[in-house]
C-alpha positions as a Markdown table, in Angstrom:
| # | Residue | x | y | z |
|---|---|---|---|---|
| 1 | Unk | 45.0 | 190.8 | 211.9 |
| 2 | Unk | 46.0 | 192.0 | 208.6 |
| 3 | Unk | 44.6 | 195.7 | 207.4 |
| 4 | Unk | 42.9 | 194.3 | 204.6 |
| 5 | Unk | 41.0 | 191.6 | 206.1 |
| 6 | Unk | 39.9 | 194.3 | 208.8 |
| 7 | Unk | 37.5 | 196.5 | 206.2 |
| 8 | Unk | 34.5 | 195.8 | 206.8 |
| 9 | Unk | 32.8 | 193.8 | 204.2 |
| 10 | Unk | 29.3 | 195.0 | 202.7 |
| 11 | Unk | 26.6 | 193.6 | 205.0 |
| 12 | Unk | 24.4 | 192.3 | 202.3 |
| 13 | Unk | 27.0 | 190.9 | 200.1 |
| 14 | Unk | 28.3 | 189.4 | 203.1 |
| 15 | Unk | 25.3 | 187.9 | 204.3 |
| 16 | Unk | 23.5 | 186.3 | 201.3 |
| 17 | Unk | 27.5 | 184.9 | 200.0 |
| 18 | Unk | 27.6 | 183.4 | 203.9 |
| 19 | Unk | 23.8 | 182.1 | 203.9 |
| 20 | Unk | 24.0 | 180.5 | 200.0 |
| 21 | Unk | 27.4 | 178.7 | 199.8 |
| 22 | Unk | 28.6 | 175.6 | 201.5 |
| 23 | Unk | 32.0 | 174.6 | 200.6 |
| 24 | Unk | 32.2 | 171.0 | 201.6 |
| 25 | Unk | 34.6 | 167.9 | 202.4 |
| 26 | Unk | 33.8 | 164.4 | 201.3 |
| 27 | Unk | 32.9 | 163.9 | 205.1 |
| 28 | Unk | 29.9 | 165.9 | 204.9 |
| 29 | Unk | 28.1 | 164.6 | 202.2 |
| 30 | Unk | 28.0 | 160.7 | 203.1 |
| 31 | Unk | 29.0 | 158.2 | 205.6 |
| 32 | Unk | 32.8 | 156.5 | 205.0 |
| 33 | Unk | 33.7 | 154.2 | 202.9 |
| 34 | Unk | 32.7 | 150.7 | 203.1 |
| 35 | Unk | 35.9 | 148.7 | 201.9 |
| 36 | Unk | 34.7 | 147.0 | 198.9 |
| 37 | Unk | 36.7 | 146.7 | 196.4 |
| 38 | Unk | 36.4 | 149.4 | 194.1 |
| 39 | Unk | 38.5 | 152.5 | 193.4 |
| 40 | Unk | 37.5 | 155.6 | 194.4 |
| 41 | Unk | 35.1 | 157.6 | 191.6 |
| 42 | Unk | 34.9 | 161.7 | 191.5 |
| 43 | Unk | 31.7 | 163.8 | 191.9 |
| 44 | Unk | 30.6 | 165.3 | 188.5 |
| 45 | Unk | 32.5 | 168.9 | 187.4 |
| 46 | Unk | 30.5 | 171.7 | 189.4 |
| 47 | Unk | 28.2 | 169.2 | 191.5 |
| 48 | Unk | 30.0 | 170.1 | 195.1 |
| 49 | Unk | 31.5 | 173.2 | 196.1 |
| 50 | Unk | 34.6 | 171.8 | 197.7 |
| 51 | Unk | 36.2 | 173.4 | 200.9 |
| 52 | Unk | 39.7 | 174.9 | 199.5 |
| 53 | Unk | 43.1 | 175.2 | 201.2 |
| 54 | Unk | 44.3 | 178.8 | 202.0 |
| 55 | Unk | 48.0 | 179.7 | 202.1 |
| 56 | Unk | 48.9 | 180.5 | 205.9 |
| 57 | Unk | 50.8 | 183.2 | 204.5 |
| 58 | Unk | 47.8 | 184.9 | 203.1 |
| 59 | Unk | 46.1 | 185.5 | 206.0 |
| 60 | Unk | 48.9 | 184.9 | 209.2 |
| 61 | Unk | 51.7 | 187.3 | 208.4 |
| 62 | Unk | 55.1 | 186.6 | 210.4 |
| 63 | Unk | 54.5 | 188.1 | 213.8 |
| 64 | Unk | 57.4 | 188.9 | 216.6 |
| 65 | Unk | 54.9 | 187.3 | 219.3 |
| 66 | Unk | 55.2 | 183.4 | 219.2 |
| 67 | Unk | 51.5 | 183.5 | 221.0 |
| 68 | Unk | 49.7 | 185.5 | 218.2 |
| 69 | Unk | 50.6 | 183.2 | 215.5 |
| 70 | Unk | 49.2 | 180.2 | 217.4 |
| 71 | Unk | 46.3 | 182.5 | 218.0 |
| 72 | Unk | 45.8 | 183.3 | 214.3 |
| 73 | Unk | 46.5 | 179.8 | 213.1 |
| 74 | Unk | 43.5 | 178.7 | 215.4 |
| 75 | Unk | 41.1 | 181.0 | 214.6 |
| 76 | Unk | 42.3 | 179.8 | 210.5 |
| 77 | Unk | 41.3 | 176.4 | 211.3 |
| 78 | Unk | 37.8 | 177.1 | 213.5 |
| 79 | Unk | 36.8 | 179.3 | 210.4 |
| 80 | Unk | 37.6 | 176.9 | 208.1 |
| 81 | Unk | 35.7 | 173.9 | 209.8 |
| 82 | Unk | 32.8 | 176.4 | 210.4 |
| 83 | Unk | 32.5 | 176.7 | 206.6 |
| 84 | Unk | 31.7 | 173.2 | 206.2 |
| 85 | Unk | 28.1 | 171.7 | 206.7 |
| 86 | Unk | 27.8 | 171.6 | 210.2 |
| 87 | Unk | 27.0 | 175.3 | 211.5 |
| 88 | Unk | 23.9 | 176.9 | 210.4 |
| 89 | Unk | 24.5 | 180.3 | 208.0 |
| 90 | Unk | 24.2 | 182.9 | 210.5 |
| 91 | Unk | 26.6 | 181.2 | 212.9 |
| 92 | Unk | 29.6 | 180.5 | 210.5 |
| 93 | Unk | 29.0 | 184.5 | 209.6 |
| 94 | Unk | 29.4 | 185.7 | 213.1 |
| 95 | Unk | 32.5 | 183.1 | 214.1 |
| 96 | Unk | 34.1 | 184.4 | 210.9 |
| 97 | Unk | 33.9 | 187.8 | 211.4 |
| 98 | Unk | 34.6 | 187.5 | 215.3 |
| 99 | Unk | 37.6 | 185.2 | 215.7 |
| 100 | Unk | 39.0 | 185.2 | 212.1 |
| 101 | Unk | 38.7 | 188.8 | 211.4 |
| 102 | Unk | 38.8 | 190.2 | 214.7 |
| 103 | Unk | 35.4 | 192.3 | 214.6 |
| 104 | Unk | 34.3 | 193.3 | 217.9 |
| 105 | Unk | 30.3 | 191.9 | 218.9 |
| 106 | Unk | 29.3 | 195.4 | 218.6 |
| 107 | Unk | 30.7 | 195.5 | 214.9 |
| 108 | Unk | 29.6 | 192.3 | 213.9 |
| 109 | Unk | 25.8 | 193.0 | 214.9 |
| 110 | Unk | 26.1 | 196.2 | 212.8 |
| 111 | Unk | 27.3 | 194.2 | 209.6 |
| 112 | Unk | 24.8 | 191.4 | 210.2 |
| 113 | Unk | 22.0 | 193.8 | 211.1 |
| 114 | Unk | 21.5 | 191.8 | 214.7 |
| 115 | Unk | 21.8 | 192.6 | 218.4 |
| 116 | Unk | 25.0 | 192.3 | 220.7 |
| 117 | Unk | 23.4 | 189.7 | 222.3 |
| 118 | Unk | 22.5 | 187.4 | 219.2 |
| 119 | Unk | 26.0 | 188.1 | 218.3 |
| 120 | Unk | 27.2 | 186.2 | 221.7 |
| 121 | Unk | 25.0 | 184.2 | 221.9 |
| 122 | Unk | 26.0 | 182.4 | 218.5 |
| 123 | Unk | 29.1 | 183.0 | 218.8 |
| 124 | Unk | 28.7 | 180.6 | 221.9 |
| 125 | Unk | 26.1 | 177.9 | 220.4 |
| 126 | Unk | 28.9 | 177.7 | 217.3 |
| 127 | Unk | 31.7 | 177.1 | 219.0 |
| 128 | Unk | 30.1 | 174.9 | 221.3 |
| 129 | Unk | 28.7 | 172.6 | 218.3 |
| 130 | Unk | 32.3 | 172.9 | 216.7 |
| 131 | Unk | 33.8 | 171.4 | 220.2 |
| 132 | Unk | 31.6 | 168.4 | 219.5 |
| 133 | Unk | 32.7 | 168.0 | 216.4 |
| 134 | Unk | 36.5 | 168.7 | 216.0 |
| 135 | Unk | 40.0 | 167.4 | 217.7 |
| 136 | Unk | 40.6 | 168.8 | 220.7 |
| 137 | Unk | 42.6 | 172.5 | 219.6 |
| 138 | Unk | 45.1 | 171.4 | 222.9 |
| 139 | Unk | 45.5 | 167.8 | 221.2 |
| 140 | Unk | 46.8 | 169.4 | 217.2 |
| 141 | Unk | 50.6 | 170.0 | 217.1 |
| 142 | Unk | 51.8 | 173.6 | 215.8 |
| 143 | Unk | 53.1 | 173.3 | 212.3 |
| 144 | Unk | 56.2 | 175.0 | 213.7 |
| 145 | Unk | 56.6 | 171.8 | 216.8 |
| 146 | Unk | 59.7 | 169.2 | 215.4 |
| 147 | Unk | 56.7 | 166.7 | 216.2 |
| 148 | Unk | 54.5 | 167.7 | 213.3 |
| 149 | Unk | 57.6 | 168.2 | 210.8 |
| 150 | Unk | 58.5 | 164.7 | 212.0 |
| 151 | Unk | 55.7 | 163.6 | 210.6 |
| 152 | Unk | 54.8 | 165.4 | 207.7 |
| 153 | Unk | 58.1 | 164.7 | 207.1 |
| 154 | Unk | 57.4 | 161.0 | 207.1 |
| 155 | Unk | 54.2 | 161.5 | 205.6 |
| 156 | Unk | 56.5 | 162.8 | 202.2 |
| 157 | Unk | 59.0 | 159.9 | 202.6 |
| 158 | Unk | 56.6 | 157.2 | 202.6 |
| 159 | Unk | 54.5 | 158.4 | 199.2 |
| 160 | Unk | 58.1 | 160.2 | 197.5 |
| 161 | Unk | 59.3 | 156.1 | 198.2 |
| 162 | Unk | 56.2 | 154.0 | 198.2 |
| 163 | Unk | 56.3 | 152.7 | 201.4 |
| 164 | Unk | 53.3 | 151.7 | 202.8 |
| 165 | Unk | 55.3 | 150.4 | 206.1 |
| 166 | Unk | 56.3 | 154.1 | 207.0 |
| 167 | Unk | 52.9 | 155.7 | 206.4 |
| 168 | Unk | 51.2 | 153.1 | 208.7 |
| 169 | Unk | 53.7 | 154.3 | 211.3 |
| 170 | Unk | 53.2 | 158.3 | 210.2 |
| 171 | Unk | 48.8 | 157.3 | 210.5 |
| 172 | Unk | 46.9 | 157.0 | 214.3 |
| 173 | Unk | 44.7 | 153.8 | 214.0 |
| 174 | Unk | 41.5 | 156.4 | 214.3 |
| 175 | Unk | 43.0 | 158.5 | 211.1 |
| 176 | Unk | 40.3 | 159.7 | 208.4 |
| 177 | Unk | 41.1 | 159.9 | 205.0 |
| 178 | Unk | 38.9 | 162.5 | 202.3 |
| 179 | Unk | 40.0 | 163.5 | 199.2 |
| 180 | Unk | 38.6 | 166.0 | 196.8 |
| 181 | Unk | 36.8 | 165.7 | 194.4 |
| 182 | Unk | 35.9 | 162.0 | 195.7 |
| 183 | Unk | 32.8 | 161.8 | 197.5 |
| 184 | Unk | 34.4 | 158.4 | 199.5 |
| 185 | Unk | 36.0 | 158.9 | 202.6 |
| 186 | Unk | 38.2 | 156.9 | 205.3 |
| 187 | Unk | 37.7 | 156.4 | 208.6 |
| 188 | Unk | 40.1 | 154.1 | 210.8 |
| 189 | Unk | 44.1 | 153.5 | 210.1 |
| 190 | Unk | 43.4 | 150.3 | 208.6 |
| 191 | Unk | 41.1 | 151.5 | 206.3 |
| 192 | Unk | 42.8 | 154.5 | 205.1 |
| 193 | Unk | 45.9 | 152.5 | 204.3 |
| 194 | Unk | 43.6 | 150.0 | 202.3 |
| 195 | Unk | 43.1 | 152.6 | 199.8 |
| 196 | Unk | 45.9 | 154.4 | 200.0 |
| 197 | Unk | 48.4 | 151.0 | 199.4 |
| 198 | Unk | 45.2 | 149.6 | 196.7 |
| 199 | Unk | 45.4 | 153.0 | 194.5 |
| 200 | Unk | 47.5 | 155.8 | 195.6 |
| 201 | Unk | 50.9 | 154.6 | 196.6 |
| 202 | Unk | 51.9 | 153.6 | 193.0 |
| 203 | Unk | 56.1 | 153.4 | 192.3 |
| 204 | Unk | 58.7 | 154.6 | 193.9 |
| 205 | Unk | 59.4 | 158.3 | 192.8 |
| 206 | Unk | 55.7 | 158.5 | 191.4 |
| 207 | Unk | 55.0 | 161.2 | 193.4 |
| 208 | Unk | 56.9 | 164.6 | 195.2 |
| 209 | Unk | 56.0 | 167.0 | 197.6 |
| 210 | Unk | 57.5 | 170.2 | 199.8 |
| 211 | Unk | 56.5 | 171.2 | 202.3 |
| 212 | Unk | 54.4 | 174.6 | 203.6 |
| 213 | Unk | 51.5 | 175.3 | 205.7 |
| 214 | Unk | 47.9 | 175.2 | 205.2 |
| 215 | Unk | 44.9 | 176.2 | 207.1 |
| 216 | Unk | 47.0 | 176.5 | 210.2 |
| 217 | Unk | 48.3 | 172.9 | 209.8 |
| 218 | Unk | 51.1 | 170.9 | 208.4 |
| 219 | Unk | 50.5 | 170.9 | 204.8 |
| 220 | Unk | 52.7 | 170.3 | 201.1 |
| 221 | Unk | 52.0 | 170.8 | 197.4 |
| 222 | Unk | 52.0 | 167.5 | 195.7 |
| 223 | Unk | 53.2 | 166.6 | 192.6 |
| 224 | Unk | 52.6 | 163.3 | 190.8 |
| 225 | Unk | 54.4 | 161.9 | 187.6 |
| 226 | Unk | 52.8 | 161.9 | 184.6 |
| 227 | Unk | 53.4 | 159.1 | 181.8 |
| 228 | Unk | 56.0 | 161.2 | 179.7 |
| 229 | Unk | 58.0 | 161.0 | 183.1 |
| 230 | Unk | 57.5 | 165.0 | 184.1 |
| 231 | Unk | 56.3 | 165.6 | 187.6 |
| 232 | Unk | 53.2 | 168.0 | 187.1 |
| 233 | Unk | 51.2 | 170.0 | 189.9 |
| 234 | Unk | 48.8 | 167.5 | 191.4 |
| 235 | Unk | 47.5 | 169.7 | 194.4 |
| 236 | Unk | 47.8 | 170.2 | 197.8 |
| 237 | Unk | 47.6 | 167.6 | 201.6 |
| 238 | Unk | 46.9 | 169.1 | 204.3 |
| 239 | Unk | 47.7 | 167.2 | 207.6 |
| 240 | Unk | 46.2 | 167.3 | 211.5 |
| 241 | Unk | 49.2 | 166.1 | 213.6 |
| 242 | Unk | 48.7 | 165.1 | 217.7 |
| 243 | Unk | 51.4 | 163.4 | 219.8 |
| 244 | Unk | 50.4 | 160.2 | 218.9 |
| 245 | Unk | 50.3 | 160.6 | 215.2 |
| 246 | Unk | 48.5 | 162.5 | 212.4 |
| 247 | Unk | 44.8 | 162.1 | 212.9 |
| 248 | Unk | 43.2 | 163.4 | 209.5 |
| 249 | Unk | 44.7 | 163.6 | 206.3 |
| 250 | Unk | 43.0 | 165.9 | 203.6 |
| 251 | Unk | 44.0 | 165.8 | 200.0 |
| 252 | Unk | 42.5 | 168.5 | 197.6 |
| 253 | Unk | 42.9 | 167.1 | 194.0 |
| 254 | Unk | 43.2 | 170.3 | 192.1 |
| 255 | Unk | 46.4 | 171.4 | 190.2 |
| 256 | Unk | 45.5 | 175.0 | 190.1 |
| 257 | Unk | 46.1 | 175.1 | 194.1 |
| 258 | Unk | 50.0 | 174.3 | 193.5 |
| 259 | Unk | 50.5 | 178.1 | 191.9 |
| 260 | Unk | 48.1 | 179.5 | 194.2 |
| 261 | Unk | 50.8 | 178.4 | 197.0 |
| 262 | Unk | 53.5 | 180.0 | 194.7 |
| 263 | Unk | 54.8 | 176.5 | 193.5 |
| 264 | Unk | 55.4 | 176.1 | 189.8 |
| 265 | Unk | 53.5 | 173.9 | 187.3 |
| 266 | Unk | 56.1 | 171.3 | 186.8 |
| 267 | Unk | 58.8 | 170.3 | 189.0 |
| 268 | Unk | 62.1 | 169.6 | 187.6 |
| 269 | Unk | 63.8 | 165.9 | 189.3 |
């Protein structure tokens, strides 16, 4: 784990930032969407605090041993999930500080001002509800296996072309579909290609995208075509690829994301 991420963080900073924010995905705020035909709407400027992407290469520095990166691109994506809606305060705070940023219990209990045992014992009852809730970490391709460039690769053809055929293939038929900041979300290949063929797709060379890595997954910074012709920063797609296909799709709709993964502004054809 990187030096930085290993200070440890002021225990009461830490704890009231941990127990008052909730950074979201369209998932956890309603049920999916139920095909009628209407496009999808955003949530109001400042209404959700919307889960965020994170650069692999901020947190997951190169590493000789092929094991620790899978290791660290793991723990990435169980910290990420745990700071959505589904773990109570206190256990996203001690997964975070145990598997992301390598605290030991003994450590942990000190910044949260618990026991050693409370420490394991939610480490435990938050993984276990995480299990319930999440793909099967066996089941999620490496961003690194030719599988999951295969199809992210596909993913990119199919919008950079508009082909609606291709992204059906590159989609498993129990695929979800959220995108920020639109509280609708997809569940089900069928539907997700519903709305994404109805009011995404657009034109052939509409849209762009290259390729990096996100969250420990597949991932690329978009960018769409504006109506002067100039293809502007759009944001970032983050993939979950398995043998059988790519299982959730996650598009964060924010421009300002495209720099932050050290991608200019505008993209020149």
């Amino acid at each position: 784990m990187t030096a930085h991420l290993r200070a440890a963080p002021d225990q009461d900073r830490f704890t009231a930032d941990t127990e008052r924010f909730r950074r979201v995905l369209p998932s956890g705020l309603t049920g999916p969407y139920d095909g009628s035909d209407r496009p999808p709407s955003p949530v109001a400027p400042g209404e959700v605090s919307w889960l965020e992407p994170l650069p692999d290469a901020w947190i997951a520095p190169p590493a000789d041993d092929p094991a620790a990166v899978v290791i660290e691109r793991e723990s990435l994506r169980l910290a990420l999930i745990a700071d959505l809606q589904y773990l109570p305060a206190r256990q996203r705070a001690i997964l975070i500080l145990r598997e992301v940023l390598a605290f030991s219990a003994a450590e942990t209990a000190e910044i949260l001002g618990t026991t050693t045992a409370a420490v394991k014992s939610g480490l435990q009852r938050a993984r276990a509800r995480l299990d319930e809730l999440t793909p099967e970490q066996e089941e999620l391709l490496e961003p690194t296996d030719q599988r999951a460039r295969a199809l992210l690769d596909g993913y990119v053809a199919a919008f950079e072309r508009s082909d609606a055929g291709l992204l059906e293939q590159v989609l498993r038929a129990d695929a979800t579909l959220e995108a920020t900041p639109f509280r609708d979300w997809q569940a089900g290949g069928a539907m997700c290609m519903h709305v994404l063929d109805a009011y995404v797709l657009g034109a052939p060379g509409d849209w762009r995208m290259i390729a990096t890595t996100a969250n420990g997954q597949p991932a690329a910074v978009v960018y769409r075509k504006d109506a002067d012709g100039t293809l502007r920063a759009d944001g970032v797609v983050v993939l979950a690829p398995t043998a059988g296909g790519v299982v959730r799709v996650v598009k964060f709709h924010d421009p300002a994301l495209v720099a932050a993964f050290g991608f200019p502004d505008v993209l020149a054809y």
